[in-house]
Structure formats: structure tokens, C-alpha cells
C-alpha positions as CSV (number, residue, x, y, z in Angstrom):
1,X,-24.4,14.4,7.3
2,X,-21.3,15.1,5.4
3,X,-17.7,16.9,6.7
4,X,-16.5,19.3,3.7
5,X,-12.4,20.5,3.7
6,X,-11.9,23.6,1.8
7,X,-8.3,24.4,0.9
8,X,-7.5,28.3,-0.5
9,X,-5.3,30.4,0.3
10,X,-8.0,33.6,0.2
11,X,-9.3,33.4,3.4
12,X,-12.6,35.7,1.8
13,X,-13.0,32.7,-0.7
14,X,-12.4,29.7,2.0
15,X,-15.4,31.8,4.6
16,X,-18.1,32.1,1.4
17,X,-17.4,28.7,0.6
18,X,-18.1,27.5,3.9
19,X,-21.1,29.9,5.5
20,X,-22.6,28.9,1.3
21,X,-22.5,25.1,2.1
22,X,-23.4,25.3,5.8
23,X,-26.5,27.2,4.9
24,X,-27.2,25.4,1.4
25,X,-29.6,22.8,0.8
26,X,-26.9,20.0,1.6
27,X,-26.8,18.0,4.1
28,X,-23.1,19.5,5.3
29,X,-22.9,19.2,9.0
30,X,-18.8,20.9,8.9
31,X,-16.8,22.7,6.9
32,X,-13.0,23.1,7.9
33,X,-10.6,25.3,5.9
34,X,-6.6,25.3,5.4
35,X,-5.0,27.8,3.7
36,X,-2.5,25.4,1.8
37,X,-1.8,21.9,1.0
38,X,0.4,21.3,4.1
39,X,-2.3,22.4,6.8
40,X,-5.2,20.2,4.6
41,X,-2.8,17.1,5.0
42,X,-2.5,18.0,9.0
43,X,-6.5,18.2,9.1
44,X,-6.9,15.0,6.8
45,X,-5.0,13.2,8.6
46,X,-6.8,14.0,12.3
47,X,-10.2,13.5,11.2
48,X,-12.5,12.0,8.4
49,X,-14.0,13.8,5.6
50,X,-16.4,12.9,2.5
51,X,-15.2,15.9,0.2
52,X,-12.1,18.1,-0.7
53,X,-12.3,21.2,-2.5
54,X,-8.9,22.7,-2.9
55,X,-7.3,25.4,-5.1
56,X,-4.4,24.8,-8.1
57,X,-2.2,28.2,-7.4
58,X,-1.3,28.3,-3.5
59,X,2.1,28.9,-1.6
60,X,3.7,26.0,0.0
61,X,1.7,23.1,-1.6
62,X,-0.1,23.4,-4.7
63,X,-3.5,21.9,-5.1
64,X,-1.8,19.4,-7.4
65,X,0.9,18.1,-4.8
66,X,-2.1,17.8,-2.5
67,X,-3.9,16.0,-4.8
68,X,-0.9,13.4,-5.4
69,X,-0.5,13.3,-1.6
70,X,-4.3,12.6,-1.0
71,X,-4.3,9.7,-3.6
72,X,-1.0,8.2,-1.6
73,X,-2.7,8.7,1.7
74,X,-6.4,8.0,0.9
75,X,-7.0,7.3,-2.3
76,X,-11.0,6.9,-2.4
77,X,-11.1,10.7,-0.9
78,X,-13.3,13.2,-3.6
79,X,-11.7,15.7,-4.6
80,X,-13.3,19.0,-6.7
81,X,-10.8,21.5,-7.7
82,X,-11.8,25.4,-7.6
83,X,-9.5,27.5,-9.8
84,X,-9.1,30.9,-11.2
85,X,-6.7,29.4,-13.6
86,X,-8.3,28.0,-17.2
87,X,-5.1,26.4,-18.7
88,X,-5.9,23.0,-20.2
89,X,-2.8,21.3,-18.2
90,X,-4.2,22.3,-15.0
91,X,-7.6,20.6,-15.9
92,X,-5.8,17.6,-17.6
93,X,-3.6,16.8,-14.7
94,X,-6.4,17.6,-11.8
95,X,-8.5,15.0,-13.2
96,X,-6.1,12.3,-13.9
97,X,-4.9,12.8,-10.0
98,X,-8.5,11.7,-9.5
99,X,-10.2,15.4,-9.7
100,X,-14.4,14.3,-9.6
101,X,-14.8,18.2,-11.2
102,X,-13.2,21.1,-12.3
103,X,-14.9,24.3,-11.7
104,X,-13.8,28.0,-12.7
105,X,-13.9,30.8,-10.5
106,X,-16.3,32.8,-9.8
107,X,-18.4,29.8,-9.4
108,X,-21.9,29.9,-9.7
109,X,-24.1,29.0,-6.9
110,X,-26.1,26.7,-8.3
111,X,-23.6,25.0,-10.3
112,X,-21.6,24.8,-7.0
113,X,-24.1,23.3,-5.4
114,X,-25.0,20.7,-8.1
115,X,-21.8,19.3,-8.5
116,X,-20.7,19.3,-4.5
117,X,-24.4,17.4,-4.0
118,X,-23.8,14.8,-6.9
119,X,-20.1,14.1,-5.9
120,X,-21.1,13.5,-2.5
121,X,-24.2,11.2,-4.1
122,X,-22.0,9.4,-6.2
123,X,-19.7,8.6,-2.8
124,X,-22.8,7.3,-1.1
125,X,-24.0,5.1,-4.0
126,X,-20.6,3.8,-4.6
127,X,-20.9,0.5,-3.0
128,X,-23.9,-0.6,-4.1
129,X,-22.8,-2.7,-7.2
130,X,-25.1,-5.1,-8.4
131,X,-22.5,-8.2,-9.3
132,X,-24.7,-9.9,-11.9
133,X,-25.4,-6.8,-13.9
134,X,-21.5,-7.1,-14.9
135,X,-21.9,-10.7,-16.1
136,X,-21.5,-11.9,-19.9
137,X,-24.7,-11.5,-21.6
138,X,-24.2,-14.3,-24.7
139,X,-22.0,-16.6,-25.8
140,X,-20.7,-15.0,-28.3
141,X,-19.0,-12.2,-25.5
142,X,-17.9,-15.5,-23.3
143,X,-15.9,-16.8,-26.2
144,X,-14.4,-13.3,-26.8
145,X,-13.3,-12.9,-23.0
146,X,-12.0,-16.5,-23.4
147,X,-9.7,-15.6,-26.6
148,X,-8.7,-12.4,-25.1
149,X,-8.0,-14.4,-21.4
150,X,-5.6,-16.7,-23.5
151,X,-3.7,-14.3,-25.2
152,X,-3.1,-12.0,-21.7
153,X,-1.9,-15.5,-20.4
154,X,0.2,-16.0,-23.5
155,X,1.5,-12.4,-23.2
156,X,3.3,-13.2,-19.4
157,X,3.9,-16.6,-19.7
158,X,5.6,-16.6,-23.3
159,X,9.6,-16.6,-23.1
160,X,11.5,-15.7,-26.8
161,X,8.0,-14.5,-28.8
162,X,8.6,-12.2,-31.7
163,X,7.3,-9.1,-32.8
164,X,5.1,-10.3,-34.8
165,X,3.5,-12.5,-32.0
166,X,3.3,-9.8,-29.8
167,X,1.2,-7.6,-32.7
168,X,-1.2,-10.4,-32.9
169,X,-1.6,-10.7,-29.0
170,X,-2.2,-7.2,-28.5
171,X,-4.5,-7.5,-31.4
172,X,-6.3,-10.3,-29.2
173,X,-6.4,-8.5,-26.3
174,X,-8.2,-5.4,-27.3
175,X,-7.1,-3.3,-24.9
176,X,-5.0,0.1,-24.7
177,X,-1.4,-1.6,-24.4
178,X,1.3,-0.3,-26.4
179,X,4.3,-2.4,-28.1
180,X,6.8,0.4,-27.5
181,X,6.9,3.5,-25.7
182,X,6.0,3.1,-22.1
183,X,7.0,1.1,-19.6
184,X,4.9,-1.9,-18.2
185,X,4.7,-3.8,-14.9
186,X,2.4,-6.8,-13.5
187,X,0.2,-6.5,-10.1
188,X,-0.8,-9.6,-9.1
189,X,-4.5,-9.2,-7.1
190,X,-5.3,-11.7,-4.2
191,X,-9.0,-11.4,-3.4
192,X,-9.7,-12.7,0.1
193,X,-13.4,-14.6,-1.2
194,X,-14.1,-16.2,2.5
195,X,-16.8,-13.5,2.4
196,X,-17.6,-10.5,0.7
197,X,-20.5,-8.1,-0.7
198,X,-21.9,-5.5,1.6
199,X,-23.9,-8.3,3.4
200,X,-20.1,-9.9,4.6
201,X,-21.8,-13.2,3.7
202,X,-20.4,-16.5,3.0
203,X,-19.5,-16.5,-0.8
204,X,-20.6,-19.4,-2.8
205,X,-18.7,-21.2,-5.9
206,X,-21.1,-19.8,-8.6
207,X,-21.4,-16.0,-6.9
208,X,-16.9,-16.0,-6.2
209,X,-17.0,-16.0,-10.1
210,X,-19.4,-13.5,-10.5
211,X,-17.3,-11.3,-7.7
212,X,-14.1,-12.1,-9.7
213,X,-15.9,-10.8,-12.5
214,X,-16.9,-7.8,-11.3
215,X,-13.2,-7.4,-10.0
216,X,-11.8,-7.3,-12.9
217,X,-14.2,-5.1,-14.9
218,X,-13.7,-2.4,-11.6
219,X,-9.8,-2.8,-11.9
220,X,-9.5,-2.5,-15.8
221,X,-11.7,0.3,-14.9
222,X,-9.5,1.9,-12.2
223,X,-6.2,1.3,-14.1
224,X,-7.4,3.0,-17.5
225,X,-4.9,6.2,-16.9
226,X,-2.2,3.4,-16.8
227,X,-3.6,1.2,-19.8
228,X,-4.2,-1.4,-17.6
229,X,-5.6,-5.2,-18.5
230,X,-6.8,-6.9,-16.2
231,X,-7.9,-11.1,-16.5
232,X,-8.0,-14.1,-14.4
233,X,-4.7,-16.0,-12.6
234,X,-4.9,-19.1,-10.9
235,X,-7.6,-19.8,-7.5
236,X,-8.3,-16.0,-6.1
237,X,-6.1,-14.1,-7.9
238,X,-5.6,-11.8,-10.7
239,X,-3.3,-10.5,-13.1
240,X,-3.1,-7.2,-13.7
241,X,-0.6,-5.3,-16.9
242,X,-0.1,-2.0,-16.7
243,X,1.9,0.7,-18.3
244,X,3.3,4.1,-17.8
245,X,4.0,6.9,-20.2
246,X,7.8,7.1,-20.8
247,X,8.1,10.7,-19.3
248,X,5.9,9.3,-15.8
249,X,8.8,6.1,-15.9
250,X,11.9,8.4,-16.1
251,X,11.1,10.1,-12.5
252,X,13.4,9.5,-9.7
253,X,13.1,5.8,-7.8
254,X,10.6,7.8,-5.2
255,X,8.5,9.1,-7.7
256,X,8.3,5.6,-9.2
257,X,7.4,4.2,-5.8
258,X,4.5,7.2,-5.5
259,X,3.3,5.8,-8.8
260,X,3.6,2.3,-7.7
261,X,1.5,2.8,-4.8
262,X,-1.0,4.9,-6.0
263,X,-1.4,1.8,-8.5
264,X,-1.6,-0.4,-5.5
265,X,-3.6,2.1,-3.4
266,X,-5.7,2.7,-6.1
267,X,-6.7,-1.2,-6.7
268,X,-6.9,-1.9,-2.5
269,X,-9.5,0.9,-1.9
270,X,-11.6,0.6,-4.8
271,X,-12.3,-3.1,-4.5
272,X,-13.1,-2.7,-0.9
273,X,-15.2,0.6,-1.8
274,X,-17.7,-0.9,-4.6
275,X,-17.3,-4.9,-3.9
276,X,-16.4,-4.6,-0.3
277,X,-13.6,-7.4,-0.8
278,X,-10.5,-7.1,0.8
279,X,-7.4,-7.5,-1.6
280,X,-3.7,-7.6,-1.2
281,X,-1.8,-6.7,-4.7
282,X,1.9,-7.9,-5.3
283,X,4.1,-5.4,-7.9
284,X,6.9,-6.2,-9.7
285,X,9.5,-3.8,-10.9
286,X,8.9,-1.6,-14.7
287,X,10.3,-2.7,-17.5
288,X,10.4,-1.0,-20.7
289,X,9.9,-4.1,-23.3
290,X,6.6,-6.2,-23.3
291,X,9.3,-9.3,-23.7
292,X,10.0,-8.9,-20.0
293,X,6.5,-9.2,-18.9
294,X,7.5,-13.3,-18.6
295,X,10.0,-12.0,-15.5
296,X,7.6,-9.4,-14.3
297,X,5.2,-11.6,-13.7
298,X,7.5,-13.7,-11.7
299,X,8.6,-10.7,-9.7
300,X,4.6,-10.2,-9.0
301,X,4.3,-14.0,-7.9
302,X,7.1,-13.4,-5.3
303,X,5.8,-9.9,-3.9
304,X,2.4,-11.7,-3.4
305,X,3.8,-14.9,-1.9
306,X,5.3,-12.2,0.6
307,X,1.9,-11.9,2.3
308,X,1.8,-15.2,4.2
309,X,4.6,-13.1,6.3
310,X,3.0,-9.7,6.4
311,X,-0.8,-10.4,6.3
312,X,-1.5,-6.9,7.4
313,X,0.5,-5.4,4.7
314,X,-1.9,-5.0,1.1
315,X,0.8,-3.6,-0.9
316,X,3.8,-5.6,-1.6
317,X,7.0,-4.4,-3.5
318,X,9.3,-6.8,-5.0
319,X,11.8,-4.0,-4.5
320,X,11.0,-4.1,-0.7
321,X,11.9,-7.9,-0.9
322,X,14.8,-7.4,-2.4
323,X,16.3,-4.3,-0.1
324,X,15.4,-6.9,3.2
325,X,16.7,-9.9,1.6
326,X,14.0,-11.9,0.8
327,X,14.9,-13.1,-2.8
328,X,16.6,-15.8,-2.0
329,X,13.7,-17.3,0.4
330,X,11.3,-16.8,-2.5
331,X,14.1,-18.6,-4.9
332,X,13.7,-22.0,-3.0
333,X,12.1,-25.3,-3.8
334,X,8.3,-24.4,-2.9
335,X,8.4,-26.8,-0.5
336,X,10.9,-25.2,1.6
337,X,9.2,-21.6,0.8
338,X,6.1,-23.3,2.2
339,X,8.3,-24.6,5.4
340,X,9.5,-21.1,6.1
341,X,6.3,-18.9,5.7
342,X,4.7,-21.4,8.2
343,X,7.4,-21.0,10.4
344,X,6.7,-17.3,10.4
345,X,3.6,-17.3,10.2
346,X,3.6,-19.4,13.8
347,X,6.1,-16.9,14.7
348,X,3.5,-13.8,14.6
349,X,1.2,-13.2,17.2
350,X,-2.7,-13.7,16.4
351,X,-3.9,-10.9,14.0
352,X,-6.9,-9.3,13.4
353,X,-9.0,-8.7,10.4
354,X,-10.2,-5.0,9.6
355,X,-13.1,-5.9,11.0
356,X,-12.2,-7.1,14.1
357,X,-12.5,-11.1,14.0
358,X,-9.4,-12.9,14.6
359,X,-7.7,-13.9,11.6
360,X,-8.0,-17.2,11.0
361,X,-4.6,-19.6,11.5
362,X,-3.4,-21.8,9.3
363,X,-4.6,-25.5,8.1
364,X,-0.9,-26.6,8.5
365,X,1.8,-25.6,10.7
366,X,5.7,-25.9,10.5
367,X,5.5,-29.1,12.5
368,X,3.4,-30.4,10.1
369,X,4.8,-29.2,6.9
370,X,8.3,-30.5,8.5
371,X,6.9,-34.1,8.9
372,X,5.7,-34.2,5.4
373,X,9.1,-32.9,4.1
374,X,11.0,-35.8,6.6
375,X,8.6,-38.6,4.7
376,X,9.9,-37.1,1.3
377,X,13.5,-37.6,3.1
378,X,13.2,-40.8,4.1
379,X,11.6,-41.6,0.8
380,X,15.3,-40.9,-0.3
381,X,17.2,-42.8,2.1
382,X,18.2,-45.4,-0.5
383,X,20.2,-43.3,-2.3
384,X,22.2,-42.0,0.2
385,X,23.8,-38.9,-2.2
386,X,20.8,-37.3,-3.4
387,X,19.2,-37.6,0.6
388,X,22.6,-35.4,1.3
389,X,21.9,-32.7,-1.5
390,X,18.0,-32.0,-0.4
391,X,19.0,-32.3,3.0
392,X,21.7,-30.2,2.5
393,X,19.4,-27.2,0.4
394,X,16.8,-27.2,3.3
395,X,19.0,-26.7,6.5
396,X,21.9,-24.7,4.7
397,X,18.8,-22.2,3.1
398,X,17.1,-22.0,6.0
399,X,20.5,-21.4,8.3
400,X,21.2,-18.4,5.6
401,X,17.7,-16.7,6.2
402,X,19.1,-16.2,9.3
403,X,21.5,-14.0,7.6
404,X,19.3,-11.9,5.7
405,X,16.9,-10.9,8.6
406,X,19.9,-10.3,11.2
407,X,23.2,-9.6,11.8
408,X,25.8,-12.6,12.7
409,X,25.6,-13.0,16.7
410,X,28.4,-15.4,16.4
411,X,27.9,-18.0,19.0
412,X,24.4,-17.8,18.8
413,X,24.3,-18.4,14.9
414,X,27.5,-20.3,14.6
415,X,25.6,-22.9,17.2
416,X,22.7,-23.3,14.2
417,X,25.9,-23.4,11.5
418,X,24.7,-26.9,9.9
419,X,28.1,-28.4,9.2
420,X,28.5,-28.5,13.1
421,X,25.1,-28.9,14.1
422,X,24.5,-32.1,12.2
423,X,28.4,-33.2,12.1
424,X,28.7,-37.4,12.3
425,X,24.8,-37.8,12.1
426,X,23.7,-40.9,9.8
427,X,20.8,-39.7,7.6
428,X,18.2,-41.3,10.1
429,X,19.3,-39.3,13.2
430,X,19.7,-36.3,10.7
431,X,15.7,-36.4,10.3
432,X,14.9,-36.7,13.7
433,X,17.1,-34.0,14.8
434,X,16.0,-31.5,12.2
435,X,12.5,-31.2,14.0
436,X,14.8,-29.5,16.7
437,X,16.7,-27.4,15.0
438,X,13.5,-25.7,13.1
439,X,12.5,-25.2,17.0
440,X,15.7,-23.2,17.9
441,X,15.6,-21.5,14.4
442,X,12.6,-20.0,15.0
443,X,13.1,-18.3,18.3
444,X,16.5,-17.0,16.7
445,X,14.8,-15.9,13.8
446,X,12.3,-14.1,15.2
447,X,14.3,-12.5,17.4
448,X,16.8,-11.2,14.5
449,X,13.2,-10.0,12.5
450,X,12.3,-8.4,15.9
451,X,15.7,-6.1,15.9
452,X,15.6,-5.4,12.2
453,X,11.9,-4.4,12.5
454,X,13.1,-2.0,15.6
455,X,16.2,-0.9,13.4
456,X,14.5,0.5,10.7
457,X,11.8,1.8,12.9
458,X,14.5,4.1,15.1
459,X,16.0,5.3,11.7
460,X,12.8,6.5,11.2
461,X,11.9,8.1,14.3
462,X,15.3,9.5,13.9
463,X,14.9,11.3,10.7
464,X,11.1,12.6,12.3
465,X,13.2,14.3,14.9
466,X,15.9,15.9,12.8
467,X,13.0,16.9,10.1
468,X,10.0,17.6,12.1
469,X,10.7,21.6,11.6
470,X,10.1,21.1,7.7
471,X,7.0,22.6,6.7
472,X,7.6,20.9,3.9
473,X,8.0,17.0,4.9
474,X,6.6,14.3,3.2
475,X,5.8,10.9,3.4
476,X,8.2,10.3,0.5
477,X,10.9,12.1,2.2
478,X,10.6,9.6,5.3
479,X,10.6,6.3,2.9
480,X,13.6,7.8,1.0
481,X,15.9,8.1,4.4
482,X,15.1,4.1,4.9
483,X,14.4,3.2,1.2
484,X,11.7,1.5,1.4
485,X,8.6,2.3,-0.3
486,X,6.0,4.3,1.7
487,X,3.3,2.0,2.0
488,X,5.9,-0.2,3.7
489,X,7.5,2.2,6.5
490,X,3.5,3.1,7.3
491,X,2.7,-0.4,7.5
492,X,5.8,-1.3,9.7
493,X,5.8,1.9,11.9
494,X,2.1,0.7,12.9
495,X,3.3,-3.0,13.2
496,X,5.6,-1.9,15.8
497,X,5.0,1.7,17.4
498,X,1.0,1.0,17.5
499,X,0.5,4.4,16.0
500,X,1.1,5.8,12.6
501,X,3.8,7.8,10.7
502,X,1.7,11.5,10.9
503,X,0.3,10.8,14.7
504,X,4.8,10.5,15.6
505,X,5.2,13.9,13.5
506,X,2.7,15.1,15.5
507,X,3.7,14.2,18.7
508,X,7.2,15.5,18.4
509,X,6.1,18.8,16.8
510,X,3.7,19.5,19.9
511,X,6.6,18.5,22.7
512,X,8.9,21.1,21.6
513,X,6.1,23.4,21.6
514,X,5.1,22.7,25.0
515,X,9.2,22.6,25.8
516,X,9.6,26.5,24.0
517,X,6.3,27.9,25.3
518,X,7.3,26.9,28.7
519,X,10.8,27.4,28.6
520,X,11.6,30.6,26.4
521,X,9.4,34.1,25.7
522,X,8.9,33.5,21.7
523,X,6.0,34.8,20.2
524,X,3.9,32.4,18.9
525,X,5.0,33.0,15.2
526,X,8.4,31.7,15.8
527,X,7.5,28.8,18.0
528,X,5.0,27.9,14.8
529,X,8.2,28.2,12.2
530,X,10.1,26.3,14.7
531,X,8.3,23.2,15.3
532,X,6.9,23.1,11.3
533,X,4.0,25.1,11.1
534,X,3.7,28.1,8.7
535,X,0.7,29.7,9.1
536,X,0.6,30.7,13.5
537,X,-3.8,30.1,13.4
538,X,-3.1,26.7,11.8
539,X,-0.7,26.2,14.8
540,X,-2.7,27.2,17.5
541,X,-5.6,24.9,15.6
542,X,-3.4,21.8,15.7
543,X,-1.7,22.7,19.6
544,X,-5.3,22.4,20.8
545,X,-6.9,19.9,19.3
546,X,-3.8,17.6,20.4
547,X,-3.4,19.1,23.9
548,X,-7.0,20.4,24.7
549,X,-6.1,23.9,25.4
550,X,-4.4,26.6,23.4
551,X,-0.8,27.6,23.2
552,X,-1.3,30.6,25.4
553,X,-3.6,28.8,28.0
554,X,-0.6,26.3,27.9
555,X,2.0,29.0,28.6
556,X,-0.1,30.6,31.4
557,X,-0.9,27.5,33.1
558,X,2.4,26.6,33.0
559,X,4.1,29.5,34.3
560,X,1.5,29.6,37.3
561,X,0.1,33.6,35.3
């Protein structure tokens, strides 16, 4: 059985839409209606639904700004769009937003019902992907997926090529990416291959390539509105170019960062929808010259490093890393990147995997990543200068990470300051007492990631409270007052609250209801306009759905009449 959310702001067109597909042949077990945008993203984000069918031309928000919002919030959601309206742009930009149909009103019955039953068919059937359907059928197509792997390689890799180089790779590649005129980016794809398919089994070597296969024939798919390539990288990974139109590059840094994470949103959910593999995707920055696809790429490798700190995170920016401070950790010899990601990683408590299994811990810890750095150290101890200088990167690098997750607590970091923690020490004492003081690092460090984490988290639910009266808040809004993207604040505002973003709104919209119904005589009207609600119904939907009673049953008990 299937829930149905229709969004118009005709009330007449939202009740025939809803008694038609109720009583059609379908098998439609609810139908819910919102009158605009704002009250569909209220009702999507308190229960689950296999369909939207939303208007263009509404007040407040537009079908189109609820279909960007949709794709931000849950990207694999179907959406049909009903219109009165037959401009060409409306059409165009409905079904690059994801649109599965574009219908004309009045709509027909039958063709209503026809396209409502095969986009809820298609949903049903989208997972079952036969993997070695997608595999090379002669050699001849191996050989050209080999030439066209090298030259995507060659095209990230290759520092100082000229123009004519880049003509010939593109020529090589095949694809839809442009030498000038839009601005490119890498994601970098890290498929979690321990098990996959809709079985969850244990993947073997010979079906992991088939799945990576497959992965990369459903991304290139899912990236074509950004020209996107997709090809292999190194172990589970892969490398994704993409490109956007110079006018969609020139918004504002938020609408970038919408873009950015619909890309990321977009890759996440449809991997997990049709290959049931969980990914995690690393993005660099834009850049609008295919010879800075070299740096890019870089920029990608970091942001996906970033996940051995934030494994519940699937989207990484490399402009999140750089507004917390994290370049310079990801700048450091790999073996002290290594060091420091295990200490976090002993730091966090014990996941969980989306489906509930314990995420599994690491092979090596700190302790033992330490030890195998001290035997490169004493490796070193005849040359008694270059010991200093490698000593010297790893405690003086790891002493400033201190610094970029935390503010300077003076005699509790000026007690880890190297040059007096290791003062008079002979190079064999030094090794012996470093094991110590990565012990009292890490409690100091995660203390300061703790505070910083709890920082940005009461900025947030600061904002909430000064905002919640804003039919009109976004998401965006909310990452814009921390800068950070949005998939980040979600993800963090979980990590730490327990519940997310929308469920906070929520919350603080339905206390100063309760706090004016009880407390003043306003109608219910202006208590709705108060607390961020336009339409009063919508209101009194939401108040009870929360609370379990209505806003006037609230008042009445309340009062004791």
C-alpha cells in the first residue's frame, strides 16, 4: 500500500485528487494534502511517503522551491508535477529538479492514473538491478573502457598539460565534459563492499568488480544533468568529474552548497536505492579550468580521508574541513594522518551501522600505530638531527591540532606545549615518553572536539529560537548562520542533540503555542502567524499530531473550561 502527498493551493483540486486516488484502482492506502510548499515540507518531514504531486504557481513556496528542498532532504522521493501553466521553462526545470512527469491541467483520469501507477512501479522495481546485465559484453568494449579509464586518470593526475592534450583527452573520454564554460569539481565515491546487494551478503572478489561496475554506470547515470564521468580510483573507490553550467556556478556560496549536496545526496541515495551499497562521497571545491582538476582531486582525497573521523557522516565538504581546521591534519606525513584518525577514532564511542550491527573497530589502534612510528624513530637514532626533525613534525603537529579543535585553556595546553614537555629528554626517553603524551592528548582533545561540537550546536539552536516564527525558514538559512554546509549541521545536530534539525523547529514552535494558548486569549490565527504557521488548519494539523490533542482541547484543558 502506498501514502500519496498532494500539494495545491486549490483546496477543490487537492479533495478530487485525493477521493480520485483513494477510490481508483491503486493500491493508495493515504492521501495527505498541503496547500503550499512550506506545509508539504512539515508533512514530509513527520511521516514517510512513496509519491509527491505538487503544483508550480502557489503562494509561499512554489512547487519548484519544494522540489529543490525535496532533493536536499530526500533525494530518492518521486515527484509528478500538476500544472495549469504550459511554459517550456517550467517543464524544463521540473524535470531536471528530478520531476518523474509533467502533466497539464485538467488532467485526464486515465492518464492520471497511468502515470501515478507506473511512477509508483518504477519505485518498487527500483532495486532490483541485475549486476551482470551491466557487465562488458566483448573485448573490444573492455579495451575501450580501459582507454577511456586512462585518459580520466590522466585528466586529474596530469599537472602543466596543454590545450591540445586536454582536446585529445576529452576526445578519449567520450563523455559530455566541456573544455570551457562551466565549472568542474571531483567527488570521490567510497563504496563500503563488506557486503552488499539486496541479499546483504558477503561480497566476493569477482562479484565487488561487477558491483563497482554497476556503480559507476548508475552514477554516470545520475550525474548526467551535471556532465558527470565517472571511472575507477584506487581499492573501493571512485572518481567522479562533474560540471556545472556557468550561470548554476555564479549563485551565492549557499546555493553552491545546495548544489553540492544535492550532487552528494543524489550519489548516497541512489547507490543505496538500486545496488543497496552504502557509500560515503568526498567533494572538493569548483573550479572553473579543467587544469585544476590535478588540485581538485586532491581536495576530494582529503574530504574522503575525513570519514575515518565522522563515519556517520556520507557527505564530506572540503570547505567544511577547511572552516573547522582540518587542513593542516590532512597536510601531514600519512603516517601521522594515520596516527591521529586512530586516535579519534578510539576517541568515539561504538557506532552503529544503518542497520543496526555495531560498526566494526579498527584492525590497528593509536597504540599500535604509535609503536610502529617509535620503531621508524629509533630506526633514526644514529643520526641524531634528522630523529629531532620527525620527532619534532609529529609532537609539534599533533600539539597544534589541539589548536584547531579548541580554544587555548592555557595551563591545560601549555602542560602538552612540546618544548616543555620533552625539555632535557635524550632521544631514547623522548620515545618512551611519547606513548604518554598521545594518552593525555587524547582526553584533551576530545574534550576540546566535545565543546566545539556543543558550540556550534547552541549557535544553532540559537538561531531556531530567534527564527522559528519564519514561515519561511530553510535549511539553508540555518547552515548559512553557522557556515557550514547543510548536510553537516544535520549530521552534527543528530550527533549531539539525538534528534534532528526539523523535529528542534518543531518542538520550539509547539511550546510557544502551548505558552500563548494557555497564557493569552489570541485566536488561533495569530497564534499560527506567531509560532510560523500560515495557514491556521495546517496549524491545528501539526499542534495535534505533536501533542495528541488540538489547540482548543489544549486551551480548555488547560484553563480547567
Amino acid at each position: 500500500m502506498y501514502r500519496v502527498l498532494v500539494v495545491d493551493d486549490e483546496p477543490r483540486v487537492c479533495a478530487g485528487i485525493k477521493d480520485y486516488l483513494l477510490s481508483g484502482p491503486l493500491q493508495i492506502s493515504d492521501v495527505e494534502t498541503a496547500s503550499n510548499g512550506f506545509e508539504a515540507l512539515d508533512c514530509l518531514r513527520m511521516d514517510a511517503y512513496d509519491l509527491v504531486m505538487t503544483d508550480i504557481q502557489m503562494g509561499m513556496m512554489n512547487g519548484i522551491e519544494l522540489m529543490e528542498a525535496i532533493l536536499l532532504e530526500q533525494p530518492h522521493l518521486p515527484v509528478i508535477v500538476i500544472s495549469a501553466h504550459e511554459k517550456f521553462d517550467f517543464a524544463k526545470m521540473s524535470l531536471r529538479l528530478g520531476a518523474k512527469d509533467y502533466l497539464i491541467k485538467p488532467v485526464e483520469l486515465e492518464e492520471l492514473t497511468q502515470v501515478v501507477g507506473r511512477v509508483l512501479r518504477e519505485k518498487e522495481e527500483a532495486g532490483r538491478l541485475t549486476l551482470r546485465e551491466s557487465a562488458p559484453k566483448d573485448s573490444s568494449e573492455l579495451l575501450q573502457k580501459a582507454k577511456r579509464q586512462e585518459a580520466l586518470m590522466e585528466l586529474v593526475t596530469a599537472r602543466e598539460l596543454q590545450e591540445k592534450d586536454y582536446r585529445e583527452l576529452l576526445q578519449d573520454i567520450g563523455g559530455t565534459l566541456k573544455e570551457q564554460g562551466a565549472s568542474c569539481g571531483i567527488a570521490i565515491v567510497h563504496l563500503d563492499l563488506s557486503k552488499g546487494g539486496f541479499s546483504q551478503q558477503e561480497i566476493t572478489l569477482g562479484d565487488r568488480k561487477l558491483l563497482k561496475y554497476a556503480s559507476i554506470n548508475i552514477l554516470e547515470e545520475s550525474l548526467s544533468d551535471w556532465c558527470g564521468v565517472a571511472f575507477n580510483g584506487f581499492g573501493n573507490q571512485l572518481v567522479c568529474v562533474i560540471q556545472l553550467e556557468a550561470e548554476e556556478a555564479a549563485g551565492t556560496p549557499l546555493h553552491l552548497n545546495s548544489r553540492l549536496n544535492l550532487i552528494g545526496q543524489t550519489i548516497v541515495m541512489n547507490l543505496k536505492q538500486y545496488l543497496n551499497v552504502t557509500a560515503t562521497v568526498g567533494l572538493s571545491s569548483l573550479s572553473a579550468s579543467l587544469s585544476m582538476l590535478p588540485k581538485l582531486m586532491e581536495e576530494a582525497e582529503a574530504a574522503i580521508e575525513w570519514r575515518k573521523l565522522h563515519p556517520d557522516n556520507r557527505i564530506l565538504y572540503y570547505a567544511d574541513m577547511a572552516s573547522l581546521g582540518s587542513l593542516r591534519m590532512m597536510d601531514w606525513v600519512a603516517k601521522v594522518e594515520v596516527l591521529v584518525q586512530k586516535l579519534k577514532e578510539e576517541d568515539r564511542s561504538e557506532g552503529m551501522e544503518e542497520d543496526g550491527s555495531p560498526q566494526p573497530r579498527p584492525v590497528l589502534g593509536p597504540k599500535e600505530e604509535l609503536q610502529a612510528m617509535l620503531m621508524m624513530l629509533d630506526g633514526l637514532a644514529g643520526s641524531e638531527g634528522l630523529f629531532h626533525s620527525c620527532f619534532g613534525i609529529l609532537v609539534y603537529r599533533l600539539y597544534g591540532l589541539l589548536f584547531d579543535y579548541g580554544v587555548d585553556k592555557s595551563d591545560s595546553f601549555r602542560r602538552l606545549d612540546p618544548d616543555l614537555y620533552f625539555r632535557g629528554m635524550d632521544p631514547g626517553v623522548k620515545s618512551q615518553a611519547l606513548i604518554r603524551y598521545m594518552q593525555e592528548l587524547s582526553v584533551l582533545l576530545k574534550a576540546c572536539i566535545s565543546e566545539r561540537d556543543q558550540t556550534v550546536v547552541t549557535r544553532i539552536k540559537t538561531f531556531i529560537q530567534s527564527h522559528y516564527g519564519n514561515h519561511e525558514l530553510k535549511i539553508q538559512d540555518i547552515a548559512g548562520e553557522v557556515h557550514f554546509s547543510p548536510a553537516y549541521i544535520s549530521y552534527l545536530f543528530k550527533k549531539e542533540t539525538g534528534a534532528n534539525v526539523w523535529d528542534y523547529v518543531s518542538e520550539v514552535r509547539m511550546e510557544e503555542a502551548k505558552r500563548l494558548l494557555a497564557g493569552t486569549d489570541r485566536k488561533r490565527y495569530e497564534i499560527s502567524y506567531q509560532v510560523g504557521y500560515q495557514s491556521p488548519e495546517h496549524f491545528s494539523r501539526m499542534f495535534k499530531r505533536l501533542t495528541g490533542i488540538t489547540p482548543a482541547d489544549y486551551r480548555k484543558a488547560f484553563r480547567g473550561n
